[in-house]
C-alpha angles and dihedrals in degrees: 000000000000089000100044085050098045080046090059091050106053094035086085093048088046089053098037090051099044079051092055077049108057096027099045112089112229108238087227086073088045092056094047101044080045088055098048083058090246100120132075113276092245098057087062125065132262139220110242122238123262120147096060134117122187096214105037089049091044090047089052094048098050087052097047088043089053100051090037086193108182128197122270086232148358097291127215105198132358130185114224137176123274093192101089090204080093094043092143082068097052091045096052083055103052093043086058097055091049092078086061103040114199123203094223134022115195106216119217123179130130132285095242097195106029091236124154122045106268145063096244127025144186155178140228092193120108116232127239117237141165085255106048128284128290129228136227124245080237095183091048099056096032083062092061099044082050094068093032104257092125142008129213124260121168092171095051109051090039093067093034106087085201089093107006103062102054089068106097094058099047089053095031086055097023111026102172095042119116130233135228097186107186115166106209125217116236087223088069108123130208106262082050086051097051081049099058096033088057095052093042096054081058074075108043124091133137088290092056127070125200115212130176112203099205125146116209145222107017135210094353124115128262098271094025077063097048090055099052086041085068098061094043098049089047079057099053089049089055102047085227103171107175091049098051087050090049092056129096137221085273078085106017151345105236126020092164081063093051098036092056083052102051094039079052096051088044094055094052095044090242095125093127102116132199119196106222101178135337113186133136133222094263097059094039081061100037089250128133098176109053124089095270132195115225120218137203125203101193134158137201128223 
């Protein structure tokens, strides 16, 4: 009689626990359908945000809201600054791109501190903002990773403000766009860079924007600046590829980055360039004397 009443009262935990079992997805699956880009955003994880101020992005925004300054053209690629101290800059650019609205925005800047193990890496995770999180174009960037043009590294972009911190524009002005982050070594060479640029252009169409996020002359002076800005922007006119590879950070901190983006904008007939802004931290302070960063605001028709 004890059994047969001990048997009554663990048939329903039995059951109760066999049913947690079959219905309770295993977070392995969840990881893996996350990582295929199939799941909502929110079920995957995000990188936090670090490189944001309130003020200096508000700042940019109210002055980029005030001059509402739009592009000449639908434009195909743009270079922009990663540094935030010009955020008005950034901010000009974004909210022009907000009147076109692309579906996707493929993300180049340098990789600062050479970390990972690879020449261009990535990340499926989405990225925390104070606007919602934005989501990776996943299919694009598994596909890169795929035929070995990148490999995926979710320590590495998060602490590298080339990319990251870029971010809160892209959701704040364009809040359902995509985004393809690769953070480029400075050891790429050009034959690396004419790889990746080919098989990029398989992704670029008139919903898809190419941005390299590159600040310019380091630890020189204002006018020291000005005058390496010349060259380089001779250079950029020019599509010179061998030469921009061949530049140090006297003129700027990622020609890979630049040169994928040239060869990009080559390949899809869309060389016409506009100069938006070109400025440096000195002037930007009002002094001449300190070592300054010089910045570039372009687009690409």
């Amino acid at each position: 009689m004890h059994k047969k009443l001990l048997l009554l009262l663990f048939i329903p935990l039995i059951v109760g626990i066999l049913w947690l079992v079959v219905n309770k997805t295993p977070r392995d699956a969840t990881e893996t359908k996350n990582t295929l880009g199939t799941s909502n955003v929110f079920d995957r994880p995000a990188h936090p945000l670090v490189f944001f101020d309130k003020d200096t992005f508000y700042a940019g925004v109210e002055k980029a809201k005030s001059e509402d300054r739009e592009f000449a053209d639908h434009i195909s690629g743009g270079i922009i600054p990663h540094d935030l101290l010009p955020c008005y800059i950034i901010a000009d650019f974004f909210s022009r791109l907000s009147k076109q609205k692309p579906r996707t925005i493929v993300l180049l800047g340098p990789n600062h501190y050479e970390r990972g193990d690879y020449t261009v890496l990535s990340s499926l995770y989405g990225w925390e903002t104070p606007f919602g999180i934005i989501e990776p174009n996943g299919q694009v960037i598994q596909e890169l990773v795929k035929i070995k043009l990148a490999q995926i590294d979710e320590d590495v972009l998060s602490k590298d403000q080339a990319v990251a911190g870029i971010m809160p524009f892209i959701k704040y002005y364009l809040p359902n766009t995509k985004v393809v982050p690769l953070l480029l070594s400075g050891f790429m060479t050009e034959v690396d860079t004419q790889i990746l640029s080919s098989s990029l252009k398989n992704y670029l169409n008139k919903d898809t924007v190419i941005i390299a996020t590159v600040d310019f002359s380091h630890y020189l002076t204002s006018q020291q600046a000005q005058e390496k800005d010349k060259t380089t922007l001779e250079l950029l006119k020019n599509f010179d590829y061998r030469q921009l590879l061949s530049l140090n950070n006297d003129y700027l901190d990622s020609p890979s980055s630049i040169v994928v983006l040239l060869m990009a904008m080559q390949t899809l007939g869309a060389a016409k360039m506009e100069l938006l802004y070109h400025t440096n931290s000195g002037e930007i302070q009002k002094n001449n004397s300190i070592e300054a960063t010089s910045y570039f605001s372009i687009a690409y028709y």
